[in-house]
C-alpha positions in Angstrom: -2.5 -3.9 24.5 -5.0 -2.5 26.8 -6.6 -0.9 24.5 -10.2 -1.8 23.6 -10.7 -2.8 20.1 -10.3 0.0 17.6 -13.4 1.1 14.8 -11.5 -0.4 11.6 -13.0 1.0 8.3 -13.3 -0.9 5.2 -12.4 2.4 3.3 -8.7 1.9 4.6 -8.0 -1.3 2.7 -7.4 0.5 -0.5 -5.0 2.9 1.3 -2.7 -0.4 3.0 0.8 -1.3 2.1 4.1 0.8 1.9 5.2 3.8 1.1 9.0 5.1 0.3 9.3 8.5 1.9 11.9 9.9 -0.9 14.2 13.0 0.2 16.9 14.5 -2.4 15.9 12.2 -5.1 16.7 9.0 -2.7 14.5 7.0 -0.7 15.4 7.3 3.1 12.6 5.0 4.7 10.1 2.9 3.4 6.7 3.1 6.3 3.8 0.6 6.1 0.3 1.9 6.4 -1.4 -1.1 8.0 -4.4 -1.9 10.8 -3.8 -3.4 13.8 -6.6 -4.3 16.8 -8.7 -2.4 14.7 -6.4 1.1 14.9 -4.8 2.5 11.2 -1.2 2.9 11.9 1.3 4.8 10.0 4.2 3.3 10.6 4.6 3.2 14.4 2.3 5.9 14.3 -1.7 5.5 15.6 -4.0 7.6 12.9 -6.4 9.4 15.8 -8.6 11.3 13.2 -9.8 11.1 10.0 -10.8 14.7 9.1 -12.2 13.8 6.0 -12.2 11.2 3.7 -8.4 10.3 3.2 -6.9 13.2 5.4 -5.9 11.7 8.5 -3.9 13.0 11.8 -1.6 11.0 13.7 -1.3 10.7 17.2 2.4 13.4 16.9 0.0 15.9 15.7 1.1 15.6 11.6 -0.8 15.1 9.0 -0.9 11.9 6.0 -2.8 13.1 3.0 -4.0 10.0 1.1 -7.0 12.0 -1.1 -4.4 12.7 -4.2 -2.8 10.4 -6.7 0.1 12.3 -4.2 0.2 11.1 -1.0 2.1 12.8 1.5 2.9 13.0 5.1 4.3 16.2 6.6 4.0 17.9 3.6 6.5 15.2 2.3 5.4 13.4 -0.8 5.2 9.8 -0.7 5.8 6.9 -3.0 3.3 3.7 -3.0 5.0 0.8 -3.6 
């Protein structure tokens, strides 16, 4: 909460909403991609860098690719909802 207010990018809108994280043909979570004080969160987790255009990396260290029609995070593909 002490945060100052984070650099929101327009570009991010068309990347919001879930995402089912599948694993052995089931889904095992469902994570939304949203903005909050002006940070992009994954989930609980805080995007800290945005390589390029649609690659980000999260505050862990891993990576969510969004520049595909296959998203994935962790090398996990991900399913838009």
């Amino acid at each position: 909460p002490y945060d100052p207010k984070g650099s929101e990018k327009p570009e991010w809108n068309a990347y919001l909403g879930d995402y089912d994280i599948p694993q052995w043909g089931k889904v095992v979570d469902t994570v939304k991609l949203h903005v909050d004080n002006g940070y992009f969160y994954f989930g609980k987790h805080r995007v800290v860098d945005e390589f390029t255009r649609g690659l980000f990396f999260l505050s862990d260290g891993e990576a969510l690719d969004l520049r595909g029609q296959q998203p994935t995070f962790r090398n996990i593909s991900l399913i838009r909802k």
